[in-house]
C-alpha positions in Angstrom: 37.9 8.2 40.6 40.7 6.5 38.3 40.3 7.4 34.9 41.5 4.7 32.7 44.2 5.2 30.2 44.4 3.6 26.9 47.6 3.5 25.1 48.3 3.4 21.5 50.8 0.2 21.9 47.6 -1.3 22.5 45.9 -0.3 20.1 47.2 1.6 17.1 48.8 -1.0 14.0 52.4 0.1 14.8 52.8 -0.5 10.8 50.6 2.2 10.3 50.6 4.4 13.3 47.0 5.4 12.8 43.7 3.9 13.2 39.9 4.4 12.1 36.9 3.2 13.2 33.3 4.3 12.6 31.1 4.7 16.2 27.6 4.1 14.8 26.0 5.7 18.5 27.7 7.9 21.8 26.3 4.4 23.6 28.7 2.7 22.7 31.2 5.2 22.9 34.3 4.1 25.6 33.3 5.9 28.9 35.4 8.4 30.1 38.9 7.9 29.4 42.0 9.3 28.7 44.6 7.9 26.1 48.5 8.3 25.6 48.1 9.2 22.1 46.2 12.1 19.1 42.5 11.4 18.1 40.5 13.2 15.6 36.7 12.4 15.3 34.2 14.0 13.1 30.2 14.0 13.5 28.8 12.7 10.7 25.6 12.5 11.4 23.0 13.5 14.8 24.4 15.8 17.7 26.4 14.8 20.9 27.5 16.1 24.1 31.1 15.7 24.2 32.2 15.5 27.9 36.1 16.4 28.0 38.2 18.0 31.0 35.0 18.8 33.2 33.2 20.3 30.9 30.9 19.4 28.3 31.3 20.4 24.4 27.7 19.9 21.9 28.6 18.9 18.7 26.7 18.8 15.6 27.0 16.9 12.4 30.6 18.3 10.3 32.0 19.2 13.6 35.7 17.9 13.6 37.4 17.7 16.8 41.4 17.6 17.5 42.1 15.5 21.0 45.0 15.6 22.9 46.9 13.0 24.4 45.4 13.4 28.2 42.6 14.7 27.2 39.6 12.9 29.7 36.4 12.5 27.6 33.1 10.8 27.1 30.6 11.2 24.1 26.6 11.0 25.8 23.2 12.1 23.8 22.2 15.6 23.4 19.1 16.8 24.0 17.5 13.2 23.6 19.1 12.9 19.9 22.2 10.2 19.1 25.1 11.0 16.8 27.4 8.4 14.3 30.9 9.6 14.1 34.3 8.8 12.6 37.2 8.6 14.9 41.1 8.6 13.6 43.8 8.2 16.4 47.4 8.9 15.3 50.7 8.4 17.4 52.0 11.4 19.5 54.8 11.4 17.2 53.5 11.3 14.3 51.2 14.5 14.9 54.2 16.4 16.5 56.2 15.7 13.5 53.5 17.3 11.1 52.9 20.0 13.2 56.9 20.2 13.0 56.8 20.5 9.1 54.0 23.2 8.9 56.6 24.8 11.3 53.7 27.5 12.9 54.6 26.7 16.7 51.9 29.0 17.7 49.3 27.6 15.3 50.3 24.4 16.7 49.7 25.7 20.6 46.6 26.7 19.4 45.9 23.5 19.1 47.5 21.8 21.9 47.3 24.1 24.8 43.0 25.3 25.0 41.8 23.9 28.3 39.1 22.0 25.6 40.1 20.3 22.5 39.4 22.7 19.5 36.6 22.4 17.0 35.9 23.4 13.5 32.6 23.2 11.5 33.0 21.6 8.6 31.4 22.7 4.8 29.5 19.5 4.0 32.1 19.0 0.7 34.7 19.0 3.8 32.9 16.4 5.7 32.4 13.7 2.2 36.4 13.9 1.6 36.8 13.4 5.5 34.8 10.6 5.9 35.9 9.0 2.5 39.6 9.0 4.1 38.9 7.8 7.3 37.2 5.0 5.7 39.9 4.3 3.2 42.2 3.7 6.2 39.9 1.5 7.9 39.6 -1.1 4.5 43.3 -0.9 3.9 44.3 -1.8 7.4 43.1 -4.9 6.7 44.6 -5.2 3.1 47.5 -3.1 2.8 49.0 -1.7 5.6 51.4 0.9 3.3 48.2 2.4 1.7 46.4 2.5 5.0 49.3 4.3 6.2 49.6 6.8 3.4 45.5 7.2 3.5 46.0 8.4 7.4 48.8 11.1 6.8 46.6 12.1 4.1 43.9 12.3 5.8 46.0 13.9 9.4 47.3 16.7 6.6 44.0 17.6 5.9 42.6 17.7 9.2 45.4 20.0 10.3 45.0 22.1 7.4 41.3 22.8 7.6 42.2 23.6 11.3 45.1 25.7 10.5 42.7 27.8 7.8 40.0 28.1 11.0 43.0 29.7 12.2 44.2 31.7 10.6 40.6 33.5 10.1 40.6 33.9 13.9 43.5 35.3 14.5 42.9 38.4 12.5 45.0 40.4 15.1 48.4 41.2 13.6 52.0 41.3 15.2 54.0 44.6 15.4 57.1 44.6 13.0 59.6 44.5 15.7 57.5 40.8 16.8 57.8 39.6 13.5 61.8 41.0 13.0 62.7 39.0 16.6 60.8 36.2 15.7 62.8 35.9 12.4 66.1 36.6 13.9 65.3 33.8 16.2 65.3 31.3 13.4 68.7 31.2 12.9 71.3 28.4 14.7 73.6 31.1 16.3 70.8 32.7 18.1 68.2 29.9 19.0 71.2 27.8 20.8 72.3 30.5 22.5 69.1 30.8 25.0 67.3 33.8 26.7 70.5 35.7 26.5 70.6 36.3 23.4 66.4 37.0 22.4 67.1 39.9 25.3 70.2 41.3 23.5 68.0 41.4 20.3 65.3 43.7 21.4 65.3 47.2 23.9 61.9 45.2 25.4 61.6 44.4 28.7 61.3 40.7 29.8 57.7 41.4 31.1 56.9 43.1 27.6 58.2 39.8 25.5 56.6 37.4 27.9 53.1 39.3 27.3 53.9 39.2 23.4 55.0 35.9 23.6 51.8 34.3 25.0 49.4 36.8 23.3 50.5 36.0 19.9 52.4 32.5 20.1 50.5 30.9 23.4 54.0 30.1 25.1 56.6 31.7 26.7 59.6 33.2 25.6 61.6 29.8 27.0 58.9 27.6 25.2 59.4 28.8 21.9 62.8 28.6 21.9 62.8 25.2 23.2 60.4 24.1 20.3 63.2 25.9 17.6 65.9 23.7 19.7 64.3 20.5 19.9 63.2 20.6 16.0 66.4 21.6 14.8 67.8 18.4 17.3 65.4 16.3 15.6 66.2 17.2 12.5 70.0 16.5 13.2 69.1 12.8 14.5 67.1 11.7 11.5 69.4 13.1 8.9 72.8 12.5 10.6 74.8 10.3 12.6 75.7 12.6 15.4 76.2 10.8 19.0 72.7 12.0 20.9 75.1 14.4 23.0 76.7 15.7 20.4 72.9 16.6 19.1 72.2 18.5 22.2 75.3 20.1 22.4 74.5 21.5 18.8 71.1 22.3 20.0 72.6 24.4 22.9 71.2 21.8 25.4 74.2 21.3 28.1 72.6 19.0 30.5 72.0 15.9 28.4 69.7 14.7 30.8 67.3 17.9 30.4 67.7 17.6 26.6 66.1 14.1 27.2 63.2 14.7 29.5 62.1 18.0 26.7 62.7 15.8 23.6 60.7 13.3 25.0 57.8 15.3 26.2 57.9 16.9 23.5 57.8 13.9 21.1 56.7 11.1 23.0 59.8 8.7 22.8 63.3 9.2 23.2 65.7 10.5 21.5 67.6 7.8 20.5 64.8 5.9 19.6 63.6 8.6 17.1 66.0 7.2 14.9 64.3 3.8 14.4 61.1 5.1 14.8 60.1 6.1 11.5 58.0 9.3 12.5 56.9 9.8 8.9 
């Protein structure tokens, strides 16, 4: 069975990199799908069984759900009873580049890597504000496209936030000192660009030790996370400076400028030298 793919050149205003619509029943909810881009939906009223990946997620009024691009899903009754809900889609980019200012890389795996989307129930003050927002970005599509815009980072920033709080409650478990010291050291240029090599010849632990830590407390491996410190310090370089794109990945520590392109763009969803004209923000 093909699943169909929807794609946000399609369908997301490219002025305002977001859209909101209001589905009033999981009827008329597109069938099972997949889509190129972020989507956040809300219940706001009724239940529904949310069929994503092969497996099948109930949700109940003030649940708020975080989809990933690829993501395969389908909304259908639960237990008889119909559901109305809000649904926000944002551009790949634009979600990367908030998750790149909170700058938690393993809040934002939490996130992105669960074999389900993640859910948090919302307090019903939560929900109101929610559902105000995504229906301030609907009107002002329409009307003003800068405001609708500004409504749906708004609204994205506090999506993430109530998300990030969720976890942050979960994930009670804290890291030993020596995590937190590498981790820190790892921050800075000299030893980010410089690869593997140089997180090994900042701790006595063994590889299999730092892999185990990596992907207990981060949810990525040792390579992952310093790829995510490279490419956001890249990015950073290519919107504030007028470096040529090899130059970047040289800086980066990225050698093979055709690897640095295949990572920056899976990581980001365009390339990088169109990142520049992009307007992320």
């Amino acid at each position: 069975m093909t699943i169909p793919m929807l794609r946000a050149a399609a369908l997301i205003d490219p002025l305002v990199q977001s859209n909101s619509h209001i589905i009033y029943s999981a009827k008329h909810a597109y069938p099972l799908h997949r889509h190129d881009f972020y989507e956040i939906f809300m219940i706001v009223s009724g239940q529904c069984a949310h069929s994503v990946n092969g497996d099948v997620q109930h949700l109940k009024q003030g649940d708020i759900v975080f989809v990933r691009p690829e993501d395969a899903h389908s909304y259908d009754l639960l237990e008889g009873e119909d559901c109305r809900f809000v649904n926000v889609n944002f551009y790949k980019e634009v979600v990367e580049s908030a998750f790149d200012y909170i700058g938690h890389a393993a809040f934002a795996q939490a996130l992105k890597s669960p074999p389900l989307p993640p859910i948090v129930r919302l307090a019903a003050e939560d929900q109101e504000a929610m559902a105000a927002k995504s229906t301030q970005i609907q009107l002002f599509t329409s009307t003003d496209k800068l405001k609708a815009r500004t409504m749906a980072r708004n609204f994205l920033n506090d999506a993430l936030t109530l998300f990030f709080l969720h976890y942050r409650n979960d994930n009670r478990k804290a890291m030993p000192q020596w995590f937190n010291q590498l981790l820190a050291e790892l921050q800075r240029k000299e030893h980010f660009t410089a690869g593997l090599d140089r997180l090994r010849a900042l701790t006595p632990h063994s590889d299999g030790h730092l892999n185990r830590m990596f992907k207990r407390h981060l949810r990525m491996t040792p390579t992952a996370y310093l790829n995510h410190l490279r490419l956001s310090y890249a990015k950073n370089l290519l919107l504030t400076t007028q470096l040529p794109i090899v130059d970047v990945a040289y800086e980066a520590g990225y050698e093979n400028l055709s690897h640095f392109y295949h990572l920056f763009k899976d990581a980001y969803g365009v390339a990088p030298g169109r990142i520049r004209s992009a307007d992320p923000f």
